[in-house]
Structures are given as C-alpha cells and as structure tokens.
DOSE-177278 format. One line per 3 residues: number of its first residue (from 1); their letters; for each residue x, y, z of N, C-alpha, C, O, CB. Coordinates in steps of 0.05 Angstrom, whole numbers. Glycine has a CB too. Layout:
BEGIN
NUM = a = X,Y,Z,X,Y,Z,X,Y,Z,X,Y,Z,X,Y,Z  ... .
***
This chain:
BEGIN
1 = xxx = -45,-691,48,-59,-677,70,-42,-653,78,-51,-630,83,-63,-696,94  -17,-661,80,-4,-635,86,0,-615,66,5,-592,73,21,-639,95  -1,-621,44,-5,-593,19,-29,-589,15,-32,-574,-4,6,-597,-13 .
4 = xxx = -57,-597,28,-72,-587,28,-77,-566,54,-87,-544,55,-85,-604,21  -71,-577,68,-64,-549,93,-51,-526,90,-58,-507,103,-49,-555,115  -25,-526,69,-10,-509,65,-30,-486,46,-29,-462,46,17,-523,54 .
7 = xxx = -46,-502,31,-66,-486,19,-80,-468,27,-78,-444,26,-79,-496,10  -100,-485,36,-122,-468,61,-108,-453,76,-118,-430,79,-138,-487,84  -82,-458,92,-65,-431,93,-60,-415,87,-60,-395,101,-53,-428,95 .
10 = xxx = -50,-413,57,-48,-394,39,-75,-381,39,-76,-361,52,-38,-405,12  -99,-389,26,-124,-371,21,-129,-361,48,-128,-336,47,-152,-387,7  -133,-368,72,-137,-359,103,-119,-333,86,-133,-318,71,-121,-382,137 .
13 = xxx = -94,-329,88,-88,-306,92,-84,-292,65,-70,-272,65,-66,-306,109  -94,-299,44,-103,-282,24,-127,-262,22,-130,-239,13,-107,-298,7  -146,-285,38,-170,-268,54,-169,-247,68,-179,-225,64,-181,-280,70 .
16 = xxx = -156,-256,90,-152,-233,110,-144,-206,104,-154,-186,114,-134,-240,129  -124,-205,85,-106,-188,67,-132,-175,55,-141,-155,67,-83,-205,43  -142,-183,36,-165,-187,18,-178,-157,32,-176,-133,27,-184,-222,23 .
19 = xxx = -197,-177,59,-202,-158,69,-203,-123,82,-220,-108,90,-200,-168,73  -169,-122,78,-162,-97,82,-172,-81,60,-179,-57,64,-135,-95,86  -175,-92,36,-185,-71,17,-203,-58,16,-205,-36,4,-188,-75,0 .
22 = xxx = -229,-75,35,-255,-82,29,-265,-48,26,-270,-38,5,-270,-103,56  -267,-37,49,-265,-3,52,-261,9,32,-280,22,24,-245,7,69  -237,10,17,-235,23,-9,-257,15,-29,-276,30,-36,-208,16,-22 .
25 = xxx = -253,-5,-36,-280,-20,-55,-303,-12,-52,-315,-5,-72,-284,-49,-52  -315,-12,-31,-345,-2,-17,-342,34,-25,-356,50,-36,-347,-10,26  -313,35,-12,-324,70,-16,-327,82,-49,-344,98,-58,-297,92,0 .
28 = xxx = -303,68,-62,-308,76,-95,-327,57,-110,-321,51,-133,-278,74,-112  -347,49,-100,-366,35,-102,-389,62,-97,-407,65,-114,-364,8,-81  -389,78,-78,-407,92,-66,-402,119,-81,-418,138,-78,-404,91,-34 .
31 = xxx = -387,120,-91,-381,141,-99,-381,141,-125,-380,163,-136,-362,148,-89  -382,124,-136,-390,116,-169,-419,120,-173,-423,136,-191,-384,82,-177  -438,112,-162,-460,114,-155,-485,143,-136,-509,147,-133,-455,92,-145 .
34 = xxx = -454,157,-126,-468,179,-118,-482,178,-95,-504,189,-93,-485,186,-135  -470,162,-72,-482,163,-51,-471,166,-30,-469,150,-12,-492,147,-49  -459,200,-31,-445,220,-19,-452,206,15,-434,191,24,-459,255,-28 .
37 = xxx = -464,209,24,-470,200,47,-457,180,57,-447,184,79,-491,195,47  -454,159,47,-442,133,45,-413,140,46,-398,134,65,-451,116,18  -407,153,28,-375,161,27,-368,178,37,-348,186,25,-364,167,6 .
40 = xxx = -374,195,60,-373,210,80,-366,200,102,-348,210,116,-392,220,82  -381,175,109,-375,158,137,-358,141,124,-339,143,139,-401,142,154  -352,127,107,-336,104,107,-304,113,104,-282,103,110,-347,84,83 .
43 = xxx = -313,140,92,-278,157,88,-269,168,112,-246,177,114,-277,185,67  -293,168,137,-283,171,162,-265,153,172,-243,157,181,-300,173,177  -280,126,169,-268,99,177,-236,102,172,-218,104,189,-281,73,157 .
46 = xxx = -236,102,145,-208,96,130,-187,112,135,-164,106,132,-209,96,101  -200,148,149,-180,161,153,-166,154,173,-142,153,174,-185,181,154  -192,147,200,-182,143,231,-155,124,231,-139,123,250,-207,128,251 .
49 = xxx = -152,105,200,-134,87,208,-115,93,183,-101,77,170,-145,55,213  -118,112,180,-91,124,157,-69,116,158,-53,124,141,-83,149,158  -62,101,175,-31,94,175,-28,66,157,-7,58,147,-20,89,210 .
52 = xxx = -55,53,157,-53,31,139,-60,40,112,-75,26,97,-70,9,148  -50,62,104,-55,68,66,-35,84,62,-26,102,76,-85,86,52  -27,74,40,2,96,31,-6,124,22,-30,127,17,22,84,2 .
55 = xxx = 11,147,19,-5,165,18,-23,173,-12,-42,189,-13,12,186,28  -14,158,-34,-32,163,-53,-52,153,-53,-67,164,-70,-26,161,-74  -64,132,-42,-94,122,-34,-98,137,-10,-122,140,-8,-99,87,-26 .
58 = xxx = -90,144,1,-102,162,22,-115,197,14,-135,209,22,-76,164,43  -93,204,-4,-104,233,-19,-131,220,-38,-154,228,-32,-74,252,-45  -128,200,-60,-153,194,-69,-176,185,-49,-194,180,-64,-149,176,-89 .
61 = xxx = -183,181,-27,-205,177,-3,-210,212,3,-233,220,-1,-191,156,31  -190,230,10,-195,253,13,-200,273,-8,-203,297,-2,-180,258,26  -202,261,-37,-209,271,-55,-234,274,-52,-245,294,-46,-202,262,-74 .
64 = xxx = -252,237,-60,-278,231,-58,-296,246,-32,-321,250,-33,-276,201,-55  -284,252,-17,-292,260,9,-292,291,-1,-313,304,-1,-271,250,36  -275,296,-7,-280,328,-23,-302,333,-38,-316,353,-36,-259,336,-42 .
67 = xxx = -305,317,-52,-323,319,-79,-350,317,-60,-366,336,-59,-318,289,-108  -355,297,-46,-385,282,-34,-391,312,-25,-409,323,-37,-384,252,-3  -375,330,0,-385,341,16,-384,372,-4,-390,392,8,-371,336,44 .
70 = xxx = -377,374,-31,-385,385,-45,-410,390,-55,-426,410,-56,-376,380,-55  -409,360,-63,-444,354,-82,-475,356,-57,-500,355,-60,-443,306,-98  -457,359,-34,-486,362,-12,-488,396,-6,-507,409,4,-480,341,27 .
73 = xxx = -462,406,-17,-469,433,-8,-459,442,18,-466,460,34,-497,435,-7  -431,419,19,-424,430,52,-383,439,47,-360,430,47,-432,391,85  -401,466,42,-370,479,23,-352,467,42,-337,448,40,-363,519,19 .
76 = xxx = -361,492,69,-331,485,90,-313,452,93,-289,446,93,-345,490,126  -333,438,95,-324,415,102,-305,402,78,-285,387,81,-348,399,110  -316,411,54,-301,404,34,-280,414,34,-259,402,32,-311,405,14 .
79 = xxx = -285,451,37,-252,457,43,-234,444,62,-209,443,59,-248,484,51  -246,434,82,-223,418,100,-214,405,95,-190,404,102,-224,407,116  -229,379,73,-215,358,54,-195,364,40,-173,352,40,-229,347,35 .
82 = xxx = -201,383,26,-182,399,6,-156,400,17,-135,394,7,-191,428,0  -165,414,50,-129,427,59,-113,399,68,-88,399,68,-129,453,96  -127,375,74,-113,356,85,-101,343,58,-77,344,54,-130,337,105 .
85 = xxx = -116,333,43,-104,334,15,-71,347,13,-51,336,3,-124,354,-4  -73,373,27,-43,392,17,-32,385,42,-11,399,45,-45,432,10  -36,371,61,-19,362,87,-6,340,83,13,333,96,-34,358,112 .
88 = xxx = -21,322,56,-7,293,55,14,300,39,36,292,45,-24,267,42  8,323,7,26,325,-12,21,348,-14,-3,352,-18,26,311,-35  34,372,-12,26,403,-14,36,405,-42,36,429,-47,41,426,10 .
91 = xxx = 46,391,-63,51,395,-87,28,378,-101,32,364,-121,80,387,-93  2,382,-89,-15,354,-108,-35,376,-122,-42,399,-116,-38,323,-84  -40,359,-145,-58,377,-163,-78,358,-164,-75,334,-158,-48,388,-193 .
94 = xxx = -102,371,-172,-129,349,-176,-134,352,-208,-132,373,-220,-161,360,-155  -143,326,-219,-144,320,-252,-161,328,-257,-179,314,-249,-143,297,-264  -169,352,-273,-183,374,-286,-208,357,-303,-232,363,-307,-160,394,-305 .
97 = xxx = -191,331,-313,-214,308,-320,-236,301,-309,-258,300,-319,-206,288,-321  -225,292,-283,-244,272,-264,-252,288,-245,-273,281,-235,-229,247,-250  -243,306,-237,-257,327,-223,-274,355,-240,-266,366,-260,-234,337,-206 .
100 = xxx = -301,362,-224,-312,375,-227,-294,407,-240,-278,413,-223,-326,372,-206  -294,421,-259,-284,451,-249,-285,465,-224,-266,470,-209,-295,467,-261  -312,473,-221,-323,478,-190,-309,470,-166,-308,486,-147,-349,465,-185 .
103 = xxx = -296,443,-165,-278,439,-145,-258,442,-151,-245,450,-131,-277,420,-135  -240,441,-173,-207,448,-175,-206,474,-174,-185,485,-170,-191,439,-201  -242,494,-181,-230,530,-175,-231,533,-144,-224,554,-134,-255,560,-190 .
106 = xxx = -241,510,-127,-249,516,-103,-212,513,-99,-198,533,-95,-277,494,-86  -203,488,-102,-181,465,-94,-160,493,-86,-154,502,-63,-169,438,-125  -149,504,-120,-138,529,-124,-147,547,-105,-125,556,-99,-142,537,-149 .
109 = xxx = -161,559,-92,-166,581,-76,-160,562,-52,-145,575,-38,-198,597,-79  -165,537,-39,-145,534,-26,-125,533,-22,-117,544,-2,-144,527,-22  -107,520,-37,-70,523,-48,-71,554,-36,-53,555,-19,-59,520,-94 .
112 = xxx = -78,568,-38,-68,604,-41,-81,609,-12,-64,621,0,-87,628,-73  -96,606,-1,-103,602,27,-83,590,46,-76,602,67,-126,585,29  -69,560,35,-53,552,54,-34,561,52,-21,567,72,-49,531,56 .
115 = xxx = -24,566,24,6,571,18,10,612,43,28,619,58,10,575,-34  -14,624,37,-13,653,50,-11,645,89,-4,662,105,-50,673,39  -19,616,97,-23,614,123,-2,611,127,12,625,142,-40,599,134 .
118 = xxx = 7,580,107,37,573,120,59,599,122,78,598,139,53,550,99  56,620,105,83,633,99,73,655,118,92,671,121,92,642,63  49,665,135,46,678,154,64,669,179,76,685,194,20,679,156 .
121 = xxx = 65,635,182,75,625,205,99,623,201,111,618,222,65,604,215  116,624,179,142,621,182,152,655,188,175,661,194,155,605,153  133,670,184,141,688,185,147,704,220,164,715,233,123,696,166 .
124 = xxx = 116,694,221,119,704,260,141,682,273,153,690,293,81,698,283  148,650,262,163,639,277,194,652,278,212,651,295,162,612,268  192,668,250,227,681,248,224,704,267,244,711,280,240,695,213 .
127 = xxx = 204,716,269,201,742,290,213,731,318,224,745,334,163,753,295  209,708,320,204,692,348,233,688,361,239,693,384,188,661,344  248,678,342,276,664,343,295,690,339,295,711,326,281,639,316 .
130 = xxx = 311,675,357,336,688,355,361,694,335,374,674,329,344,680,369  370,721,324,389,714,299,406,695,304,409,686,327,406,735,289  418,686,284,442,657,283,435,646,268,414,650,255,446,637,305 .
133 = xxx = 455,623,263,461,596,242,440,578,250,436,569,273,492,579,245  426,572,228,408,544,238,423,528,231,441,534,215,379,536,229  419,502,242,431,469,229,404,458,229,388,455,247,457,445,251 .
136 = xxx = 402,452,196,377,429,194,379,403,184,382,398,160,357,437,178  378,383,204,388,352,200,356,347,199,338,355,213,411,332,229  358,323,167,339,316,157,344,278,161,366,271,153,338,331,126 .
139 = xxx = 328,257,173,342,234,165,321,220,163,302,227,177,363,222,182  319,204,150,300,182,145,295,171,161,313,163,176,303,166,131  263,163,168,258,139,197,227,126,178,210,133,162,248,162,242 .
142 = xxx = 236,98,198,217,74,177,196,81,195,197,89,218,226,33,174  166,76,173,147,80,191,132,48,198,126,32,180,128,102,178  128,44,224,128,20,230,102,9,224,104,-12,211,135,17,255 .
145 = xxx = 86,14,227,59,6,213,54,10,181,34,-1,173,37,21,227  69,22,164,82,14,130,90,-5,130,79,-22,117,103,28,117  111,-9,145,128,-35,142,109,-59,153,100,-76,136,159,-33,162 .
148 = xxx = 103,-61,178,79,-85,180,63,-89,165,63,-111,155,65,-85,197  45,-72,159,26,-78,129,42,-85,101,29,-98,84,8,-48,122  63,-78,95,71,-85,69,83,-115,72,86,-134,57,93,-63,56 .
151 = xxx = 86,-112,94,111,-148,98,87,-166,88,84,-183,71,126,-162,145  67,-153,112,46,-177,123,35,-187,93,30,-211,87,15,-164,146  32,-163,73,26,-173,44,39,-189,29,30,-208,15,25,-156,27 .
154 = xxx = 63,-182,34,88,-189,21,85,-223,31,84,-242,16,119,-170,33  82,-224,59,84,-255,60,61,-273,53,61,-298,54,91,-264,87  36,-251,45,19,-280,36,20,-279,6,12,-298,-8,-17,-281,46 .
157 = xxx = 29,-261,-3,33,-261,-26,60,-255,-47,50,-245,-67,16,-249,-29  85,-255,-50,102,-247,-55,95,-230,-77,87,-238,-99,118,-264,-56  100,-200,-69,94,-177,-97,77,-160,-82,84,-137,-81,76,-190,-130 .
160 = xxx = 56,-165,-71,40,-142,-60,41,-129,-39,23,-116,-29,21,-146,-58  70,-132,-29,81,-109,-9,95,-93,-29,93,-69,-26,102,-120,19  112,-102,-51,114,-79,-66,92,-64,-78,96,-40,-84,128,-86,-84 .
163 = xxx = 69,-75,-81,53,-57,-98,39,-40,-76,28,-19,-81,31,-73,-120  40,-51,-47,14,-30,-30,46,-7,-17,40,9,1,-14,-56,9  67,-7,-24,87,13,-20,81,32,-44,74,56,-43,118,1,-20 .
166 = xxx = 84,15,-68,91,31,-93,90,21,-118,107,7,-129,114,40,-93  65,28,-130,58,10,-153,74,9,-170,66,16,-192,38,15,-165  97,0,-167,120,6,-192,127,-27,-217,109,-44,-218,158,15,-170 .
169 = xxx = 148,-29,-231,147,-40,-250,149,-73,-231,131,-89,-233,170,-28,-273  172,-76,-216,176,-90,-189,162,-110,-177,164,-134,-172,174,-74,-172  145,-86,-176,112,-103,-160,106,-121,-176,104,-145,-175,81,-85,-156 .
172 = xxx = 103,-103,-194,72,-117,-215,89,-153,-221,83,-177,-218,66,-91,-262  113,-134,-229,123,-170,-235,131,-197,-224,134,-219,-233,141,-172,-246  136,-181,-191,134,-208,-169,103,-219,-167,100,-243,-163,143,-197,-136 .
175 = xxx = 80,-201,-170,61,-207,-164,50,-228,-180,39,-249,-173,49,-188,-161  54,-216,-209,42,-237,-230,54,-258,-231,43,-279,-234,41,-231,-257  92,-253,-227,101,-285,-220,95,-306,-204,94,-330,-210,121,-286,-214 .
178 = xxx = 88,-293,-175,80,-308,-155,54,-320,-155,48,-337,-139,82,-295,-136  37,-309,-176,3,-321,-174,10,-341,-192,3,-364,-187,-26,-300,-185  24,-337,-215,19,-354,-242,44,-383,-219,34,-405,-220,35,-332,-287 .
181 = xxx = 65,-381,-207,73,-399,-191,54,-414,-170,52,-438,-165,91,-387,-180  42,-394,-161,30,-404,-141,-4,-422,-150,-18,-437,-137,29,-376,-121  -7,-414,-169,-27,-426,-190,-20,-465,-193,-29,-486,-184,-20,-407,-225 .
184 = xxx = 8,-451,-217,20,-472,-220,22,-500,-204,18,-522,-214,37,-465,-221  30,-493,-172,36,-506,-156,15,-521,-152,15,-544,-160,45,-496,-139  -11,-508,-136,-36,-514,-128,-49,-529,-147,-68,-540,-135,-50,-492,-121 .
187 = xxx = -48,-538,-175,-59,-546,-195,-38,-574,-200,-49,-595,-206,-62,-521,-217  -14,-573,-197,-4,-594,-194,2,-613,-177,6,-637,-180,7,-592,-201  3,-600,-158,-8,-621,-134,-30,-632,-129,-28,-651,-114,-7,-612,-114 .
190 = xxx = -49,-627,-137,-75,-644,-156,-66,-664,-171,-62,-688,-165,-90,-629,-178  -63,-653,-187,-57,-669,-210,-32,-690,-207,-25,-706,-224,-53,-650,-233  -21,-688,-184,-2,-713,-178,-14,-730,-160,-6,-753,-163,25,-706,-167 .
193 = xxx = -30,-725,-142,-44,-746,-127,-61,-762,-150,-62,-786,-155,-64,-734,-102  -71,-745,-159,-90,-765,-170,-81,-782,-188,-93,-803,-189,-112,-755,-182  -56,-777,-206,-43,-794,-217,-30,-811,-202,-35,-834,-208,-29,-784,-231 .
196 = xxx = -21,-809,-190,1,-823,-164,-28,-852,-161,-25,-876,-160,9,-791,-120  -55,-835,-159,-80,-856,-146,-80,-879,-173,-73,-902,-171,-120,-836,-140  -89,-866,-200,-84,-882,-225,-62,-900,-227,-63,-922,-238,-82,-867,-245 .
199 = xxx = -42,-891,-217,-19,-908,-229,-17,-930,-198,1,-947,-200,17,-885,-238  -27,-930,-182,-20,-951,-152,-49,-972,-164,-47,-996,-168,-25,-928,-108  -68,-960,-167,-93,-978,-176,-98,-984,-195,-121,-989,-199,-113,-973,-173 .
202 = xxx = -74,-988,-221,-76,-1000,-244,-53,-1036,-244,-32,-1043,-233,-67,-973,-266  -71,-1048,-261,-66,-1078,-252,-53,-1086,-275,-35,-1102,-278,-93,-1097,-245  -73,-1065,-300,-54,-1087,-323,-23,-1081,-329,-12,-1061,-319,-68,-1085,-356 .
205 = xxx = -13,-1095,-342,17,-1096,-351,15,-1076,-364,19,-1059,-347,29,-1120,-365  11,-1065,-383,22,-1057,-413,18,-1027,-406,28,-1008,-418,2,-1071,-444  -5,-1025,-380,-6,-997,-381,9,-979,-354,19,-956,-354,-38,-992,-383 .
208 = xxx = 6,-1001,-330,19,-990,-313,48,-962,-317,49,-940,-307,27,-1014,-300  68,-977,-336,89,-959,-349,75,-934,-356,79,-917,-338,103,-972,-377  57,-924,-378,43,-898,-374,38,-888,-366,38,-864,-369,34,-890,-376 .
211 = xxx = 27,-903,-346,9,-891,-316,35,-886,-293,30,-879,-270,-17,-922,-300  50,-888,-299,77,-890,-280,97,-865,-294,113,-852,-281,94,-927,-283  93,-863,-316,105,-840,-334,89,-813,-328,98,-792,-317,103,-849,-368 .
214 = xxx = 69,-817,-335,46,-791,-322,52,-784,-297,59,-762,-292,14,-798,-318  49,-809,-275,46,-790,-248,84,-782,-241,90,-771,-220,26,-813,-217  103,-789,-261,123,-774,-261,129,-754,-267,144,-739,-256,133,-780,-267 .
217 = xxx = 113,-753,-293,122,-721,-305,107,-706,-294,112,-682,-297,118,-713,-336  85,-712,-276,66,-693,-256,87,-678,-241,97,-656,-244,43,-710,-234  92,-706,-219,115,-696,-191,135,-680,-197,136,-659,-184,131,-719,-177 .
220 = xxx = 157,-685,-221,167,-662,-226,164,-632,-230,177,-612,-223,173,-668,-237  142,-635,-244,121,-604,-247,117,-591,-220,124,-568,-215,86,-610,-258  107,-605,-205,94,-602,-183,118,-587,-157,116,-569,-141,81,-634,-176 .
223 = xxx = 144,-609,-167,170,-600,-150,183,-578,-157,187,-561,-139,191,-619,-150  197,-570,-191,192,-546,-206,173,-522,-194,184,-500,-189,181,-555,-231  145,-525,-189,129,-500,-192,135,-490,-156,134,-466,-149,90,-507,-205 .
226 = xxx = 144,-519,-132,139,-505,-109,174,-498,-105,183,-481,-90,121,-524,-85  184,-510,-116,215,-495,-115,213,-463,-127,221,-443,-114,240,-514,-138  201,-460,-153,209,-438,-150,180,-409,-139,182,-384,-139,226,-436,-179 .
229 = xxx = 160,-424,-134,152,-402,-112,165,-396,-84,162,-374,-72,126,-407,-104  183,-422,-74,196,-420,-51,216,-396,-52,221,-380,-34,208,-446,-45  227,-396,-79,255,-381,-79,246,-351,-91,259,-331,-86,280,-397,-101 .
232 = xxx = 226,-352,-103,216,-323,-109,196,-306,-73,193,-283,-66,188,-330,-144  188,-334,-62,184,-320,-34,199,-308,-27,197,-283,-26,181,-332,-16  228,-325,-16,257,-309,-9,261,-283,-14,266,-264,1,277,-319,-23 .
235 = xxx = 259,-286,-42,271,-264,-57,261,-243,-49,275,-223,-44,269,-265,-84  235,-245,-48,212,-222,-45,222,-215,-14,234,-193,-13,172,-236,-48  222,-226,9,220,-219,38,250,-205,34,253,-182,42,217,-249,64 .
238 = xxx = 267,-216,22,300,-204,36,295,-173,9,298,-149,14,344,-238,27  289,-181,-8,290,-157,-14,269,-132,-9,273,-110,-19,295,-159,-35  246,-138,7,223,-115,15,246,-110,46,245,-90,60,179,-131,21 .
241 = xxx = 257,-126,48,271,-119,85,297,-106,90,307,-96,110,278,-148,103  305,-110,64,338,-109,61,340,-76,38,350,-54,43,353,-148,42  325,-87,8,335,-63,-5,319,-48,-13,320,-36,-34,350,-66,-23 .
244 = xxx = 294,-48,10,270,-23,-4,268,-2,6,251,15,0,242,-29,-6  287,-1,29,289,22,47,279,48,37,266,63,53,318,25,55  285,57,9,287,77,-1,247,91,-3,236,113,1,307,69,-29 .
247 = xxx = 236,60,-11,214,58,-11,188,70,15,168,84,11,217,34,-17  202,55,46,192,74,53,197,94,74,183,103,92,177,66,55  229,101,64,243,130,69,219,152,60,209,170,75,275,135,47 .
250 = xxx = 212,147,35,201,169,23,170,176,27,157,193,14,205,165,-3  162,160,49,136,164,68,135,164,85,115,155,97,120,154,70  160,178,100,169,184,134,195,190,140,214,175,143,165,160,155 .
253 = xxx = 194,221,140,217,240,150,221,242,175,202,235,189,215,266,143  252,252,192,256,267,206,273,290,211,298,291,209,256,256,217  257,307,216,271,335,210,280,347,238,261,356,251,248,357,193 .
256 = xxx = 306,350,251,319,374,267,332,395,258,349,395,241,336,366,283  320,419,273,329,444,267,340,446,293,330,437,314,309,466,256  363,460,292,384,478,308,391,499,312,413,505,301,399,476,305 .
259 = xxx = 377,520,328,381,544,327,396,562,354,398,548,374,357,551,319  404,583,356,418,590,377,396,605,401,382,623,392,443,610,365  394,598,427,376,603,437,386,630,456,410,638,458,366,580,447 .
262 = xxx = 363,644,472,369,660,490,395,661,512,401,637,509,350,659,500  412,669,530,426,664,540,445,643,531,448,623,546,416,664,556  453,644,516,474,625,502,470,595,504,485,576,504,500,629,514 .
265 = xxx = 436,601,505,427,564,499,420,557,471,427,572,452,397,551,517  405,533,469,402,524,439,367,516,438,355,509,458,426,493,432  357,518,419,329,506,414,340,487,399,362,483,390,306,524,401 .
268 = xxx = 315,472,396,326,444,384,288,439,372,270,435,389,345,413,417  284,440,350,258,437,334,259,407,328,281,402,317,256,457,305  244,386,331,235,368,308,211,369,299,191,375,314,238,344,313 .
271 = xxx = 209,359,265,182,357,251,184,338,242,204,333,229,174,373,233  166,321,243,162,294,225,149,309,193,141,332,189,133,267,244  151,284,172,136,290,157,136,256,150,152,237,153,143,315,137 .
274 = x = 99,260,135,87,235,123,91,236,87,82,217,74,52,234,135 .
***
C-alpha cells in the first residue's frame, strides 16, 4: 500500500509537469496545420508567462508567431515578432529551410533596422554622458523562476530539469536513466507482491522452495531498481543545485556601468539581460 502511493505520487506530478507543455504542443499542433489564428492567441498565452521557457523555446513561439501573422498579411505585427526574436538573441538567424524566403528577406531587413536603432541610441547616450573612464561590472544572477521550474522537473523526474535548462548530452542521460529505473522499480514491485502472494498460499512441499526462490529473486530486483533511482535522484538535485550554476548564469545577466558624473558625481547604469 505504501509503494503504491509513492506511485500515484510520482504520476500526480508527472502530470502536472506534463501539463506545462501542453501550450507548446497545441501551438505546434496549430501551426502544422495552418491555423494562424490559433497560434496567434495561444503564443500570446505563452509569452505573458515567458519566464517559464528557456529562451530557445521561447524564440521558436516567436518565430511561429512571425510566420502566422505573416501568412494573414499582418506585416507590422510580424515585424514586431521578428524584433523580439533579436531581444531574446540578437545573434539569431532563422533556418532558410523551415522558413519561408519572404520571411528571412523580411527577418534580414529587420536585423539592419535594429542593428541602425540600437547604434543611433548608443550614440545620442554618448552625446549625453560625460567624458571619463567607464567601469563595466558584469556578474551573473540566478533567475528565480528558471530555477523553480527546472528543480520542480528535476524532482519529479530526475533529468528533465537538465533538459528544460539545456538539452545537452547530461540530460538526455539522467532522463533515460531515471525512466528505464523508474520503470524498473514500478514493475517490480508488482511483481514481488504477487509473488510474495504465490509463495504465502502455496501448501505443497516440493514447490513452496521455488515459490520462495522467485519471490526472492523478485525483492532483490525490486531493492536494486529503488536503490538506485534513489541515488541517481540525489545525484540529479545536488548536482542541478550545486554545479549547474553555469547553466543558468547564461540566461540572466547583470550589468553595472560606472561613469563620471556632473559636478564630480557618479552615474551608476544597470542592465539586466535574459
């Protein structure tokens, strides 16, 4: 009874997890199919809560969203997609494959739009400031809703807080370890009750010993498969908490600039970046 609770625990929050995807699925669902409309509002949804997608699922939603409000004929709006696109990664290119031409000549005449805006504003901001030494301190800061969403994966599943950070080699292999464990487990704990039931409700002599051998070599299996999902859990939490820092350093900056101000004061700039 109690490893069957631990179960239904587990799927409860496989589900829930589950769920977070659902949005993506629906939208590249809608968009496979061409039903721009559909993927217009639901890419609204997903943006308003952007903080729960790393930024390369987030540029592919603002792709689709590019393309939709393309295919209806609503240039501007598409150019807006486009520029936010260059706000998540201003070094992103769109795949000449999977995208239309028509939109990567559009994409390109944005790049050269933003790149002419941004370098207008650095330009009036140097007009603005005073000569002198800047100091620019750059430092890494965790972003707290990354980290909650990847843990929260991480703990129903060991591996898929690495993969919703960063689909890297890492992931993939805690993940597949932890299902084919966590498989393991769930399947033998079956299979030891019910042996455990065979071998208590058998009467004759000659066989009880087999039946007593079976539901042994079960329990061991069974102790084997939850030992080591236990320790590959571990593994997974101390190291998404302890040594992935780097992971999501690299989806949340903080930037101070230091410059010499009027009357022998100082300005003091910060910029985040995502």
């Amino acid at each position: 009874m109690k490893f069957s609770g631990l179960i239904i625990l587990f799927i409860f929050l496989l589900c829930v997890n589950l769920k977070a995807q659902t949005l993506i699925e629906q939208l590249e669902e809608n968009y496979k199919t061409f039903r721009y409309n559909d993927v217009i509002s639901l890419s609204e949804k997903i943006i308003y809560d952007s903080a729960s997608y790393n930024s390369s699922k987030l540029i592919e939603v603002l792709t689709m969203r590019a393309v939709a409000y393309f295919s209806i004929s609503e240039i501007d709006s598409a150019r807006k997609s486009l520029v936010e696109i260059l706000r998540v990664d201003r070094n992103h290119q769109l795949d000449p494959a999977k995208i239309s031409p028509k939109i990567v000549a559009l994409y390109q005449d944005v790049i050269g739009d933003f790149q002419r805006i941004e370098g207008n504003n650095l330009n009036d901001k140097s007009k603005e400031e005073p000569e002198g030494k800047q100091v620019v301190v750059t430092k890494p800061v965790l972003d707290n809703s990354l980290m909650k969403n990847s843990l929260f994966r991480s703990i129903a599943l060991p591996g898929w807080g690495h993969l919703y950070l960063e689909g890297n080699t890492k992931g993939w292999l805690l993940t597949v370890a932890s299902t084919a464990s966590l498989s393991g487990m769930i399947y033998y704990i079956f299979s030891t009750k019910e042996k455990e039931a065979n071998y208590l409700s058998q009467t004759e002599p000659d066989i009880i010993q087999q039946k007593y051998n079976d539901y042994n070599s079960a329990y061991k299996i069974r102790n084997f498969f939850i030992a080591g999902y236990v320790v590959l859990w571990l593994y997974t939490q101390i190291d998404l908490l302890f040594f992935s820092d780097e992971l999501f350093e690299q989806k949340f900056n903080l930037s101070a600039t230091v410059t010499p101000g009027i009357n022998d004061g100082v300005n003091l700039n910060f910029k985040f970046s995502f």
